[in-house]
C-alpha positions as CSV (number, residue, x, y, z in Angstrom):
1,X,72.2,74.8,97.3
2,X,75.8,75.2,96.5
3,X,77.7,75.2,93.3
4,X,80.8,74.2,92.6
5,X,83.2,75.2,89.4
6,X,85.1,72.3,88.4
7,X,88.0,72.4,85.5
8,X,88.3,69.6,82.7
9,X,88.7,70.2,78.8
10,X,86.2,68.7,76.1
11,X,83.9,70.4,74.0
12,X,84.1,73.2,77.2
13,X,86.7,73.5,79.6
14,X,84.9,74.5,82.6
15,X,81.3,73.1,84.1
16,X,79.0,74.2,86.9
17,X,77.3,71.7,89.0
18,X,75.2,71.9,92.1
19,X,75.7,70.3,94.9
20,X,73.2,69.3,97.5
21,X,73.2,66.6,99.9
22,X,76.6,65.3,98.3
23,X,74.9,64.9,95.2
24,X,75.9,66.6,92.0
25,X,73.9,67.7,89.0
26,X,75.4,69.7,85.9
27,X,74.5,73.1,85.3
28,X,76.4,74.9,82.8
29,X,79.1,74.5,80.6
30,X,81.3,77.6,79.1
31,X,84.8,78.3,78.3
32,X,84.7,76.7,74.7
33,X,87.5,74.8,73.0
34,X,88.6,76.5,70.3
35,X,90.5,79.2,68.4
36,X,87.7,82.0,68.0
37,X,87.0,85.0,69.7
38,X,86.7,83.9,73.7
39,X,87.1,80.6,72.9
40,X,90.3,79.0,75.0
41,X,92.9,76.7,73.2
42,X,94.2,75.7,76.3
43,X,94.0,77.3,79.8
44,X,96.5,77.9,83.0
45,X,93.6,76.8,86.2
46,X,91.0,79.5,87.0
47,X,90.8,81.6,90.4
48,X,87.7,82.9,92.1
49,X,88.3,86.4,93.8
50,X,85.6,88.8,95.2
51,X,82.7,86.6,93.3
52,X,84.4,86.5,89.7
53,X,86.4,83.9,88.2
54,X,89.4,84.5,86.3
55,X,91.1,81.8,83.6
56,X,93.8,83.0,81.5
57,X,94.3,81.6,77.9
58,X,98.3,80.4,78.1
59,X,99.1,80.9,74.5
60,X,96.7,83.6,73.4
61,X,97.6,86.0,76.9
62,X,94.4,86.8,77.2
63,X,92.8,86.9,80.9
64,X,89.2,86.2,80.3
65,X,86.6,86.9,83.9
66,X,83.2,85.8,84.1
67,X,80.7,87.2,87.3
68,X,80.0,84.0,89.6
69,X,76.1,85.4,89.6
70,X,75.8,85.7,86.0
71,X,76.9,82.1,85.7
72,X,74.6,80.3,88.6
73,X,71.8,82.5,88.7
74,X,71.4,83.4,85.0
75,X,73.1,80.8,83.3
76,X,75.4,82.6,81.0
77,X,79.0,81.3,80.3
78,X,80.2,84.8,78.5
79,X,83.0,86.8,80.4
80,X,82.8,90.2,81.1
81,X,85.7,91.5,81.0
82,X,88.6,90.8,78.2
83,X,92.3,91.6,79.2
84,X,95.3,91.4,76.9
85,X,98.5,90.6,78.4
86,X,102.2,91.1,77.6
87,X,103.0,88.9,74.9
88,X,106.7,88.5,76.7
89,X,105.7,86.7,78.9
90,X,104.0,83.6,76.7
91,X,103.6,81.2,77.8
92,X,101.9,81.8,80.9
93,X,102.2,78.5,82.7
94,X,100.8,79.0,86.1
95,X,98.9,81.8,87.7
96,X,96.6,83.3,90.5
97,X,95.0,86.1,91.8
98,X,96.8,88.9,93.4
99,X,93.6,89.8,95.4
100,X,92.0,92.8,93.7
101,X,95.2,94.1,92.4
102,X,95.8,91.9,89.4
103,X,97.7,88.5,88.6
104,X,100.7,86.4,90.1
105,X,102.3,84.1,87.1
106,X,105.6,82.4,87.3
107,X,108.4,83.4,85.2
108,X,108.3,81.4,82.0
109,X,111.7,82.6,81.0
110,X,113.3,81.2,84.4
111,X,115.3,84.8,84.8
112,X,112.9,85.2,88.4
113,X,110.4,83.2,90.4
114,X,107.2,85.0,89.6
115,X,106.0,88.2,88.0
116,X,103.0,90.6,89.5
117,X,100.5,92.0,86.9
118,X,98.4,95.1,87.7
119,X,95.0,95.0,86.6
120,X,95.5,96.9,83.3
121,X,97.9,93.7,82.6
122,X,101.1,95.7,83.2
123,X,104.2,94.1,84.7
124,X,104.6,96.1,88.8
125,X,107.5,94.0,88.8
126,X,109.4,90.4,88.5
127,X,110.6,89.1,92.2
128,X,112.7,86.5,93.2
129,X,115.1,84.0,91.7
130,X,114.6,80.0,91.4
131,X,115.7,78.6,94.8
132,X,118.1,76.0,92.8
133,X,121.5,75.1,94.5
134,X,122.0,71.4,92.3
135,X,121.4,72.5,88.9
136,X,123.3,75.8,88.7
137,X,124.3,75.1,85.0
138,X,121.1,74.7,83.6
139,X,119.4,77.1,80.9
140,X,116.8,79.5,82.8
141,X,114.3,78.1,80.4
142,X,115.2,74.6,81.0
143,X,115.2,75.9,84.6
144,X,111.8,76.7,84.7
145,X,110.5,73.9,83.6
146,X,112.4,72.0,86.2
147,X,111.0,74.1,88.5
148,X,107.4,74.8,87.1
149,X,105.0,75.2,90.5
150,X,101.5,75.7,91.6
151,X,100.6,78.6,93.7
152,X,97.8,80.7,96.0
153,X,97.8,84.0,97.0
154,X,96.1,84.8,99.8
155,X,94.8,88.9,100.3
156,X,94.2,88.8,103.7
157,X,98.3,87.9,104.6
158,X,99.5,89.6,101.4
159,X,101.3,85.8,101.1
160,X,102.1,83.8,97.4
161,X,103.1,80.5,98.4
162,X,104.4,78.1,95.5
163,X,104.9,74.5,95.3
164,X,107.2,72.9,92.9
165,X,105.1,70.0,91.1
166,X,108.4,67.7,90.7
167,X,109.8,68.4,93.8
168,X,109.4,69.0,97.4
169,X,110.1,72.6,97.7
170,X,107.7,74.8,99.2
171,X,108.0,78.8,99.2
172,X,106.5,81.4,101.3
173,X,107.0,84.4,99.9
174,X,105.5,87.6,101.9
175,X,104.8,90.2,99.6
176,X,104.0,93.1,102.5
177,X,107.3,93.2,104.0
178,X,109.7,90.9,101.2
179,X,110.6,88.3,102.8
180,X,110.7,84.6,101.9
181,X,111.3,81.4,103.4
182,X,112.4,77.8,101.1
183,X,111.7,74.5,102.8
184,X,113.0,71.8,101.2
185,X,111.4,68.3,102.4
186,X,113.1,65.1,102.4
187,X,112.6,64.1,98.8
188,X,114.7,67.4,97.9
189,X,114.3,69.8,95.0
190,X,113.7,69.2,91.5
191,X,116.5,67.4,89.6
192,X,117.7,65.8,86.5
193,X,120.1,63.0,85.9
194,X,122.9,63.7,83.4
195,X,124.4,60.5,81.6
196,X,126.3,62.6,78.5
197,X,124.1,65.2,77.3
198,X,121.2,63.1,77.9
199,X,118.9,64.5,81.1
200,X,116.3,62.4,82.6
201,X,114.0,63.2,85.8
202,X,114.8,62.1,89.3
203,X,112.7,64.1,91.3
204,X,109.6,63.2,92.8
205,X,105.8,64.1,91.7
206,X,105.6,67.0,94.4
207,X,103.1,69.4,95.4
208,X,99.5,69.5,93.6
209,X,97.9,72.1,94.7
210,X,98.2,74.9,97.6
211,X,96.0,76.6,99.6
212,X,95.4,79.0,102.3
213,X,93.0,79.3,105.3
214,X,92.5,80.0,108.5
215,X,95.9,81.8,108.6
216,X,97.4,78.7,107.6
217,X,98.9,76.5,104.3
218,X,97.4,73.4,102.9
219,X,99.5,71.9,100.2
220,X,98.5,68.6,98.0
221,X,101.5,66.5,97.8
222,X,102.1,63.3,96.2
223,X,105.2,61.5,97.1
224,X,105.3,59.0,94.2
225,X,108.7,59.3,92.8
226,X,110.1,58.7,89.5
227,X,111.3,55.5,89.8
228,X,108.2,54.2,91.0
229,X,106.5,55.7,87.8
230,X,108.9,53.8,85.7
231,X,108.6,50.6,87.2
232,X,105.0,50.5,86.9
233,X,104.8,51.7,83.4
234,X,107.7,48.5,82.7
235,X,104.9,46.6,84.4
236,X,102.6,47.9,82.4
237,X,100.5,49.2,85.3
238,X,99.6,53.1,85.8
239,X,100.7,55.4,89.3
240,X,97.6,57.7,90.2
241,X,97.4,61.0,89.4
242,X,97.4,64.0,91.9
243,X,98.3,63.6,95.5
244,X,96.9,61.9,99.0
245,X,98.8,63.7,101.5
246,X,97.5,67.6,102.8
247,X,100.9,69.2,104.5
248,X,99.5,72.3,106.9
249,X,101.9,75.1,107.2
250,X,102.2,78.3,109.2
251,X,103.0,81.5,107.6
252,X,106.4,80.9,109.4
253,X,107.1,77.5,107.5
254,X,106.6,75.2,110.6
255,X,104.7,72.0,109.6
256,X,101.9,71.5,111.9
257,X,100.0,68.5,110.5
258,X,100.0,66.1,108.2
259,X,96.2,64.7,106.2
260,X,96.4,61.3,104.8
261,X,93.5,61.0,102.1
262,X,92.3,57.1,101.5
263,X,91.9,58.6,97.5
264,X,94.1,60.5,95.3
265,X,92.9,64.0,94.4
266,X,93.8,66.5,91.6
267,X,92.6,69.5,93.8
268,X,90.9,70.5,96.8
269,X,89.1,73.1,99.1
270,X,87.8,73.0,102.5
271,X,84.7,74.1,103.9
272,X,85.9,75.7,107.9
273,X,82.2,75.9,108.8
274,X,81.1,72.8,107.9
275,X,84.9,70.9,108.6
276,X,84.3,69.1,104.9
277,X,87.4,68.7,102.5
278,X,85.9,69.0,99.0
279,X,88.4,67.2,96.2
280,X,88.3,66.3,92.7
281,X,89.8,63.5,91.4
282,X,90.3,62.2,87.5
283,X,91.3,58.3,89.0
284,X,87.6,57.3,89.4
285,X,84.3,58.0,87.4
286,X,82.9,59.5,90.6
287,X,84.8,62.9,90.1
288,X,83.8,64.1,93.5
289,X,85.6,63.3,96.9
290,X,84.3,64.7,100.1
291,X,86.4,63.9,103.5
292,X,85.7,65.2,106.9
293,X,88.3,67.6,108.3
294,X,90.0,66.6,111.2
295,X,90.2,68.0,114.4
């Protein structure tokens, strides 16, 4: 029986299930709403690492981590470890693991692309600057925004690979020997449109989700732009959430392939062994997607 760990905010924000014969059935819930000790008022994703799970609390900088066998075997939703981080760098708006050394989370200030967090919670240092050639006037903090992405880490490689939500930008950034590489698809990077001092998005609804396996990148994108988001919600209709395309990406930026789901997904991971795309979708009542992996 596996279990999977799937992210969504009511009275808890995170709930196990099991998963047998493509059938789920809850298990636990923990990670409670709230404003009291270990509670979460909000949360930035979670990462699994070397059997723990990781979530840190965006407002609060508090990295909570719970031991995967305490929660499936035991049942108990309690972390084990409590970590405060530097309140500087609130909010904390997107983050993963840096293997066993600590935390990746993007630059909330927009002065550089991400910063590394040992595991004490102290800064080892803030890398790299946006990758922005159209809006080079912009406030860094407007910026960021503009530029807020998801990323992965992946130990084995030592590479951080970001993807910018409302664009199509994808970085490679390898931390073992600095360098980087930018790819900018054909929907461009993130941008505004200025009519006075008013500013409006133009970019589209970009990459979803990334990650890394079998030496190579998978990254959700979604290539619903903004105008086709305002022209449904003038036709009072709704544009799905998440993404239907996988992009796979070498280490050296080359695009390989190209996965067209039949379903929109809010996140993903793969199963190499068995060749089985697990997804997770909020656009049906059936939260569960399961695709075969192609060839």
């Amino acid at each position: 029986m596996k279990k999977e760990i799937a992210l969504h905010a009511r009275d808890n924000f995170f709930h196990v299930f099991s998963l047998k014969d493509n059938v789920t059935k809850h298990f636990l819930s923990f990670g409670k709403v709230g404003n009291g000790p270990e509670e979460l008022i909000a949360c930035s994703g979670f990462d699994i690492t070397d059997g723990y799970l990781s979530v840190i609390e965006p407002s609060k900088a508090i990295l909570y981590t719970y031991p995967i066998e305490q929660l499936i075997t035991r049942g108990i939703g309690k972390p084990n470890r409590i970590l405060e981080l530097p309140k500087e760098y609130v909010p904390f708006v997107r983050t993963t693991n840096w293997g066993n050394k600590g935390t990746a989370v993007l630059d909330s200030k927009g002065g550089y692309r991400f910063i590394l967090l040992n595991n004490q919670g102290n800064s080892t240092g803030k890398f790299h600057k946006i990758p922005n050639k159209e809006n080079q006037d912009l406030q860094s903090f407007l910026l960021q925004q503009l530029w807020t992405s998801c990323l992965y880490y992946d130990q084995n490689s030592d590479v951080l690979v970001l993807g910018t939500i409302l664009g199509d930008v994808l970085e490679i950034y390898n931390l073992r020997d600095g360098t980087e590489k930018v790819l900018v698809g054909k929907q461009g990077e993130p941008s505004i449109n200025r009519e006075g001092s008013a500013l409006s998005l133009i970019s589209a609804n970009g990459y979803q989700e990334i990650f890394i396996g079998n030496s190579e990148i998978y990254a959700l994108y979604s290539d619903i732009s903004i105008d086709e988001v305002k022209k449904a919600d003038n036709e009072g209709r709704t544009t799905p959430n998440g993404g239907n395309l996988i992009r796979i990406f070498s280490f050296d930026g080359e695009l390989k392939k190209v996965f067209v789901l039949d379903k929109y997904i809010n996140g993903f991971n793969i199963d190499f062994e068995k060749k089985i795309i697990y997804g997770v979708t909020s656009n049906s009542d059936s939260q569960l997607c399961i695709f075969n992996l192609p060839s």
